[in-house]
C-alpha positions in Angstrom: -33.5 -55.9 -37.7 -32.5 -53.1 -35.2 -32.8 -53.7 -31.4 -33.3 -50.4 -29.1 -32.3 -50.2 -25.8 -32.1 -47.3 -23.4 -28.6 -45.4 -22.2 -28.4 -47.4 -19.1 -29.3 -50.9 -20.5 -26.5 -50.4 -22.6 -24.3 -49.4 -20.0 -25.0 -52.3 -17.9 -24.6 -54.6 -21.1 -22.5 -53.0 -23.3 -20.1 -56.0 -23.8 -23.1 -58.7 -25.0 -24.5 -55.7 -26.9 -21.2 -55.1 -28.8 -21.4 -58.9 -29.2 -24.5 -58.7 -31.0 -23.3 -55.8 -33.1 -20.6 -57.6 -33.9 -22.8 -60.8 -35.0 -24.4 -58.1 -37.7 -27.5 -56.5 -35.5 -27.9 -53.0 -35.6 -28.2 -51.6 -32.0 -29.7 -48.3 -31.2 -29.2 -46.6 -27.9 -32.3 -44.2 -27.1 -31.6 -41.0 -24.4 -34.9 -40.1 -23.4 -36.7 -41.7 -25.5 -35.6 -41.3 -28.5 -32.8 -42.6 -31.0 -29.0 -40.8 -29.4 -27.1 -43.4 -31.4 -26.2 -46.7 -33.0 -23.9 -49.5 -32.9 -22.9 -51.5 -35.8 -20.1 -54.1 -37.3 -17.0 -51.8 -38.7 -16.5 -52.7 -42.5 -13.9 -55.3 -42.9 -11.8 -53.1 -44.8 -10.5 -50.1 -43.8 -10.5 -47.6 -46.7 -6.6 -47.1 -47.0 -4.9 -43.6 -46.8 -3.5 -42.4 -49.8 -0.6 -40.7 -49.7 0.5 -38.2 -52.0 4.3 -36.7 -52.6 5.6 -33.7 -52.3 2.4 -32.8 -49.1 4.9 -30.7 -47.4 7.2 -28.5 -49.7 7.7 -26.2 -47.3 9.8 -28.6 -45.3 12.4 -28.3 -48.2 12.6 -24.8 -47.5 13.5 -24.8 -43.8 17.0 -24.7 -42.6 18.8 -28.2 -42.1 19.0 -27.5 -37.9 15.6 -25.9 -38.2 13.7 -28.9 -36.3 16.5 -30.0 -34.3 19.3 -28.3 -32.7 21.5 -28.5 -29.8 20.5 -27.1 -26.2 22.7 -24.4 -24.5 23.2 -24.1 -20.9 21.0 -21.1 -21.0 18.4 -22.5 -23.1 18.3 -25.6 -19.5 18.4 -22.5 -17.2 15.6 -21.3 -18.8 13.3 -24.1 -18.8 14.5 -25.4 -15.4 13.0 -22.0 -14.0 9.8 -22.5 -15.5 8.9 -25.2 -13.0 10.7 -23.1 -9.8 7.7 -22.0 -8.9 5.3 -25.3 -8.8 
């Protein structure tokens, strides 16, 4: 069975309402009268992420200092200036 309670009831007891949610109730918040939204217990098990090899190939491609490479003094001057003028 679903309970309904209005956007500022739920403010003001969010915390017991997520309790009861939690407990297997399902728990509609109504804006205006009507249904805005609904609280209900997660499923227990997440559905897992599949990973898949080989997402990226483009990554093989890219040079080995590509994503990482040493900072100059110019390349400090330059973004030490940036925030001069803050």
């Amino acid at each position: 069975m679903s309970a309904i309670v209005n956007v500022h009831d739920a403010k003001t007891h969010l915390s017991k309402l997520l309790d009861r949610a939690h407990a297997g109730e399902e728990i509609v918040i109504a804006k205006a009268g009507k249904p805005w939204a609904k609280l209900v217990k997660p499923d227990e098990k997440p559905v897992p992420f599949k990973r898949q090899p080989g997402g990226w190939p483009q990554l093989a491609a890219l040079a080995d200092d590509a994503m990482i490479s040493p900072v100059t003094a110019a390349d400090m001057d330059a973004w030490e200036r940036k925030f001069d003028d803050l």
